[in-house]
C-alpha positions in Angstrom: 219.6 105.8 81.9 218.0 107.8 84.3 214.4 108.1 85.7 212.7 111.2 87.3 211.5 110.2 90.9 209.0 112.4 93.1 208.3 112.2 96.7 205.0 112.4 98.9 205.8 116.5 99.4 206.0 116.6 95.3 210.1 116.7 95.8 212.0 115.5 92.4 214.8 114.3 91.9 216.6 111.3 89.3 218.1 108.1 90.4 219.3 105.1 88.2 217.2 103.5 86.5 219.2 100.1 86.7 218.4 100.8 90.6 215.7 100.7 92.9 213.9 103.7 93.4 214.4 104.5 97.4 211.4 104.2 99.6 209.3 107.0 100.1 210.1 107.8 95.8 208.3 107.0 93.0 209.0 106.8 89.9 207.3 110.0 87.8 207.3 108.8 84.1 210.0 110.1 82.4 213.3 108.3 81.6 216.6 108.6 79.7 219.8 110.5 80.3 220.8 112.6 83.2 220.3 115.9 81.4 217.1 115.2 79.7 215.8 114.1 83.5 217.1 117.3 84.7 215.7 119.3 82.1 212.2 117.8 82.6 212.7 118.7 86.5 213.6 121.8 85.4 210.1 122.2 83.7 208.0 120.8 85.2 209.2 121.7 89.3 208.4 125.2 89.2 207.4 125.2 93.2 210.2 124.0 95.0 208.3 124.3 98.2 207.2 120.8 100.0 203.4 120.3 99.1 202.3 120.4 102.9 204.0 124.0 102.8 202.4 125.0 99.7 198.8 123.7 101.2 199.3 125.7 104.9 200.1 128.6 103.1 196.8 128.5 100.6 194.7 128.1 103.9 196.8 130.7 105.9 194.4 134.1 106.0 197.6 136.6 104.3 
């Protein structure tokens, strides 16, 4: 079993779920195998840029 983890920049990633979650990762909701994890990722990340990127460029005049 799996879990789907995200980060302060909204970065996600899976980690074990029989281990603890890393600091500076949190655990996102979903959970079960590695592929269903992925797969939710997959949907769900559709900006891979960190959030503080993704907020200088929405207040960057371009």
């Amino acid at each position: 079993m799996y879990l789907v983890v995200r980060n302060d920049e909204e970065q996600y990633s899976i980690w074990r779920a029989d281990r603890e979650v890393p600091a500076g990762w949190h655990p996102e909701g979903r959970r079960g195998s590695r592929q269903e994890c992925l797969d939710h990722i997959g949907v769900i990340w559709t900006d891979m840029r960190p959030a503080g990127l993704r907020r200088r460029l929405a207040g960057a005049d371009v």
